[in-house]
C-alpha positions in Angstrom: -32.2 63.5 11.7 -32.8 67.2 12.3 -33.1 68.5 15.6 -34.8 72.0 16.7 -34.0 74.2 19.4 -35.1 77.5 20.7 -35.9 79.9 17.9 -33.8 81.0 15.4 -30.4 81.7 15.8 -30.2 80.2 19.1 -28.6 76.7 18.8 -25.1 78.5 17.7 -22.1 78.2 19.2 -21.9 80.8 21.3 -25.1 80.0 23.1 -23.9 76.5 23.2 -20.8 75.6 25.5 -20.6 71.7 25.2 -23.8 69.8 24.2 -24.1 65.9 24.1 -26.2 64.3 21.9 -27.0 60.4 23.1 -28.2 58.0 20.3 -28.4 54.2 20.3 -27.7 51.7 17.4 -29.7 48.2 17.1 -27.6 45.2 17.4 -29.1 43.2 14.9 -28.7 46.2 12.1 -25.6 46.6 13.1 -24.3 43.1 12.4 -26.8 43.0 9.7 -25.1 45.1 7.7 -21.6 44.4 8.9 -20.9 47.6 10.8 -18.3 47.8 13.3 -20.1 49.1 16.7 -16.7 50.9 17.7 -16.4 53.1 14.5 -20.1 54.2 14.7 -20.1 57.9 14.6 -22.6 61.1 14.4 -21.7 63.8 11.5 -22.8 67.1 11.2 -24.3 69.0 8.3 -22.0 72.1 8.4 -23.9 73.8 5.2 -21.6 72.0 2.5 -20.2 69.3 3.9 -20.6 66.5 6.6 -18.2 67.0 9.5 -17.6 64.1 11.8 -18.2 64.7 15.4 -16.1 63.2 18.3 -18.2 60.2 19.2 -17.6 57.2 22.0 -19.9 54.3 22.3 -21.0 54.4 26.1 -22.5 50.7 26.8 -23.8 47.9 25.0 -26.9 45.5 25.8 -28.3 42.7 24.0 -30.3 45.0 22.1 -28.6 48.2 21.5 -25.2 50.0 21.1 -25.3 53.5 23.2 -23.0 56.4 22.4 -22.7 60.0 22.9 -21.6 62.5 20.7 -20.3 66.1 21.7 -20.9 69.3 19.6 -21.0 73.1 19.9 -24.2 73.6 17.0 -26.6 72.6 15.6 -27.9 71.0 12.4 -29.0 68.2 10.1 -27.3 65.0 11.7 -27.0 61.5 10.4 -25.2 58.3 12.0 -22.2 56.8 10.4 -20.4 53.6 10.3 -17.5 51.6 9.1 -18.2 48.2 7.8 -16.4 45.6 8.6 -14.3 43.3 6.3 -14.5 39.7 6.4 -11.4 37.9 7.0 -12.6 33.8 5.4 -10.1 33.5 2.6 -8.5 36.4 2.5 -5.0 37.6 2.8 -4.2 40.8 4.4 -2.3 42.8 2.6 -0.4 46.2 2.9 -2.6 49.1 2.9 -0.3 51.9 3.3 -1.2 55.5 3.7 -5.3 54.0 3.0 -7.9 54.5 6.0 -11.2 53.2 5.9 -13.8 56.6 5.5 -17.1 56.7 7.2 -20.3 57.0 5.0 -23.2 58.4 6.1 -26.1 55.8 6.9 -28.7 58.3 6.4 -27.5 61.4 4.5 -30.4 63.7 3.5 -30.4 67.7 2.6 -31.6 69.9 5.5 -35.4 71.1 5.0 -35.8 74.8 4.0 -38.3 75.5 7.1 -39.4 78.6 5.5 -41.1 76.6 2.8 -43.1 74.4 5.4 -44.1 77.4 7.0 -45.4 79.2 4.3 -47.5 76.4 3.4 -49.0 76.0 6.8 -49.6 80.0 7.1 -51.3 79.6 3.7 -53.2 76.4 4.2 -54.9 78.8 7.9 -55.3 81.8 5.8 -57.2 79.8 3.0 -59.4 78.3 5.8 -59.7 81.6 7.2 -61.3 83.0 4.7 -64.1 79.9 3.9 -64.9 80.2 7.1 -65.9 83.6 7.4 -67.2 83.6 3.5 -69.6 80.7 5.1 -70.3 83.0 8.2 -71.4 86.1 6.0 -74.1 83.7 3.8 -75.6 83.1 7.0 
């Protein structure tokens, strides 16, 4: 997800002293795809890499998870989870010095918004102009 506010080089850090971002997981997906509600987590998009943001799950219903996650900036965001591993016939076994990593769920490249807005200013100026080409015929 992308989220916009203010103009342009407002939503840095120094305009922002503690923002909270509050999200909610569905249940079903989450046991769906074997994800472990308590290692959900919101990343950010830092301009090369995806930085994990402190995240704590608030509540839980019978439909959703709910957790807020705490940054200082803004950017492309996507929700990550560890899966879980089933445990029917199989041994544990000693894992040292391995942690599990969080994937994003929904990784995707920021959008240039320059390019959408040069299409929009051009698809207005191109209507612009058959509309007063149509008015002059008159």
């Amino acid at each position: 997800m992308n989220m916009w506010l203010g103009t342009s080089g407002f939503a840095v850090s120094r305009n922002i002293r503690e923002a909270i971002i509050k999200f909610r997981v569905n249940n079903a997906w989450l046991s769906g795809e074997n994800i472990d509600a308590s290692k959900v987590s919101m990343m950010k998009w830092d301009g090369s890499q995806w930085i994990s943001l402190e995240t704590k799950q608030v509540r839980t219903d019978d439909n959703f998870a709910y957790y807020e996650a705490y940054t200082n900036s803004f950017s492309p965001f996507a929700i990550s989870g560890v899966k879980t591993v089933p445990t029917q016939g199989v041994t544990p076994t000693a894992t040292a010095g391995v942690s599990p990593t969080a994937v994003p769920l929904a990784a995707m490249p920021p959008l240039n918004l320059n390019w959408i807005l040069i299409v929009i200013a051009a698809i207005i100026i191109i209507a612009g102009v058959y509309y007063f080409a149509r008015i002059k015929k008159e």
